[in-house]
N, C-alpha and C positions, 0 to 999 in steps of 0.2 A: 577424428575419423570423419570422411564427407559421408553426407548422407545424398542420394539423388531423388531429390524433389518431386522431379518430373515424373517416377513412379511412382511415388505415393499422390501426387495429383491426378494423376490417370486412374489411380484404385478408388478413390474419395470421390471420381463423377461416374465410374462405371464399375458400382458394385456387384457381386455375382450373389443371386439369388438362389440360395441352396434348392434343389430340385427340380426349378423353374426352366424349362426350353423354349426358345428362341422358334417361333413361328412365324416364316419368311411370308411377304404380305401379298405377297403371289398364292400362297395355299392356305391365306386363311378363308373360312366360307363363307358368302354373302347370299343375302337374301335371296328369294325371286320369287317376281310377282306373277302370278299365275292370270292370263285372261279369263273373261265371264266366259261361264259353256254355254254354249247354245244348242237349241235342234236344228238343223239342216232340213226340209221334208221336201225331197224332189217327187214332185205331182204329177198326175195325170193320168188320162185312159189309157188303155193298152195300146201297146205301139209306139208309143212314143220316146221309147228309146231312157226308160229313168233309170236303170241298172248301169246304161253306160255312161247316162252324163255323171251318175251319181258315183262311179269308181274315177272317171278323171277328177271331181270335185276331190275325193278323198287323197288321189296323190298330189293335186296340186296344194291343200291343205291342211294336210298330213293330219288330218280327222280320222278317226275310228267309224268305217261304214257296217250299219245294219243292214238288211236285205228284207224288207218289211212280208214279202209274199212267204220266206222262212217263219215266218210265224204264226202265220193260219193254222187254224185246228186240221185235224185229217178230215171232220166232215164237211167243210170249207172248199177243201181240197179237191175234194170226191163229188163237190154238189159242179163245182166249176170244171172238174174233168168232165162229167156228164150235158156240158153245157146249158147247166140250171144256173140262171144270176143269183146273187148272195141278195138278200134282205136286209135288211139296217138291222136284225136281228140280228143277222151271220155275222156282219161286218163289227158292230159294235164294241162286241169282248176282244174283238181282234187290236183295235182300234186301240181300246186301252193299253193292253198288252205293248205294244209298240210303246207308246208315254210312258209306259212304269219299267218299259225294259230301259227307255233311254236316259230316264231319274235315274235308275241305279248304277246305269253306267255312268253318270257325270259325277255322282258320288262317291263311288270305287276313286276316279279321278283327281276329287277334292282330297281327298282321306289320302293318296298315295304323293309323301314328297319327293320321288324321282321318276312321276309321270311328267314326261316329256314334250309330249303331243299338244296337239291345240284343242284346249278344253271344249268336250261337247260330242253330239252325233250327229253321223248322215243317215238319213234313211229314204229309202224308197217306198212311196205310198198311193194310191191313187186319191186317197183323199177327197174324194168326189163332192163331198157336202158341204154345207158351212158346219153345220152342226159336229162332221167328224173330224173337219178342222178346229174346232173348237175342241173335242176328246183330246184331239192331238195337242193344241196346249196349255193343256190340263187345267184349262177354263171351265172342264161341263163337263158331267158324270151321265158314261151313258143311265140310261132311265133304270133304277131297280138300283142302282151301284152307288155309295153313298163315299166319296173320299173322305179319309181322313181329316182330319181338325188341325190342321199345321202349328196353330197356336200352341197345341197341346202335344207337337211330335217335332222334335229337333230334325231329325233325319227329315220331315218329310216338308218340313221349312227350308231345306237347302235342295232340296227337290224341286219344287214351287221354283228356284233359282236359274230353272232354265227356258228362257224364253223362245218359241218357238218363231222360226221363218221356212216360206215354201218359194222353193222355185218351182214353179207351173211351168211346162211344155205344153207349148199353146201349137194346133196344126190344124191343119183343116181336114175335114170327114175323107175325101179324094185320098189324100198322102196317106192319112192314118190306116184306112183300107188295105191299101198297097202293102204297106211296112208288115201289116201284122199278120196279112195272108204270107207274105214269105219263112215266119217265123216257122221252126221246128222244135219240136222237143217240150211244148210251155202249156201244160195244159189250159190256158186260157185260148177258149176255140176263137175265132176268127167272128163267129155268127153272133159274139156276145160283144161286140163294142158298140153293135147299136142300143144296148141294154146300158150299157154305161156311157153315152154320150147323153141319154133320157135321162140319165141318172144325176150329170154333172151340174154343178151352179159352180160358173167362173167367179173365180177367187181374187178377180182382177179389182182393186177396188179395195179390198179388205188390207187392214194393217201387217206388215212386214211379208206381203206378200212382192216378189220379184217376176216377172214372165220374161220365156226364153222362146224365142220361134223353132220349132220344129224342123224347119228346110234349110238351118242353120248346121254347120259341122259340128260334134264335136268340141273342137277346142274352140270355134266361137261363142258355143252356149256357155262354156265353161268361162270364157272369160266376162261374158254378158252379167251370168249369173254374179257374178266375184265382183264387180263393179258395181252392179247396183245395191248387192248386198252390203259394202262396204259403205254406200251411203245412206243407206238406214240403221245400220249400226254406232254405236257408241265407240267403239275403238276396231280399227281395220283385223279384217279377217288375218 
């Protein structure tokens, strides 16, 4: 009787493993590498337009925006509706608040693997000092407030992980007058930017700091910012 070869050679290189399926190398899943998060901290006095450079940043970067003035205390609120300036008192806790709001969120981010987005936050801040840029990358406690020991806290070692950059809106006293007397609706009065120009030390100068001109659009701040940021960072935006 013939026996045919060629099947039992064909069974002998491609034996069938009981249980085992056959996963097509198109669905099988590969890594991926997640960028470093960053802080985003669009800066400056009143007027200057950081809520809207900071929502064009957010869609063109498809970053998670905070809204930094959402975080004030109510008496914060209530001192600046009455157009009383905030203190480095007032400002401080604020200050923080923002840094530890945006650790937690780039940590939610690390911890979730089908966060999609580009790791980190934007936020809006005026930022005014060196000192509350310094709060803001969690270089310096404000005074009374003692952080944490990272050595001694996993969480708060991949916290630490987020390096902060500010884009400054940089304009002159004239423009800035203008813009922010037409504003409606913001309880930040009109009579208090000269309170916060006394207040400001430009950031011009200091590390990962970018500047955007004022009497710029829009989308050329947006693009200004994204360029220079991209060349002090380590891997493009």
């Amino acid at each position: 009787m013939a026996i045919d070869m060629s099947e039992s050679r064909s069974q002998a290189h491609h034996p069938e493993q009981p249980g085992a399926a056959h996963v097509p190398d198109s669905d099988t899943p590969k890594p991926t590498s997640k960028k470093q998060p960053i802080l985003i901290v669009v800066m400056g006095v009143a007027g200057t337009g950081k809520t809207t450079l900071a929502r064009a940043l957010e869609a063109r970067l498809d970053m998670p925006y905070v809204e930094g003035d959402a975080l004030h205390p109510p008496a914060n609120i209530a001192k600046m509706s009455a157009g009383i300036p905030l203190t480095d008192a007032d400002r401080e806790p604020w200050l923080e608040l923002i840094r530890t709001t945006a650790e937690h969120m780039a940590a939610a981010q690390h911890a979730d693997p089908a966060y999609a987005r580009r790791p980190g936050v934007l936020v809006t801040c005026s930022a005014l000092r060196g000192y509350y840029r310094d709060i803001l990358r969690g270089t310096r406690a404000p005074p009374g407030l003692q952080r944490p020991d990272a050595g001694a806290d996993a969480e708060r070692q991949q916290h630490l992980e987020l390096p902060a950059y500010f884009v400054y809106i940089k304009g002159d006293k004239a423009l800035l007058q203008e813009r922010i007397s037409k504003r409606e609706g913001h309880y930040m009065k009109p009579g208090m930017l000269e309170s916060q120009l006394q207040t400001l030390e430009s950031p011009e100068g200091e590390e990962g700091v970018v500047v955007v001109p004022l009497d710029a659009s829009t989308e050329e701040q947006a693009e200004i910012a994204i360029r220079e940021l991209n060349a002090l960072l380590p891997e493009p935006l």
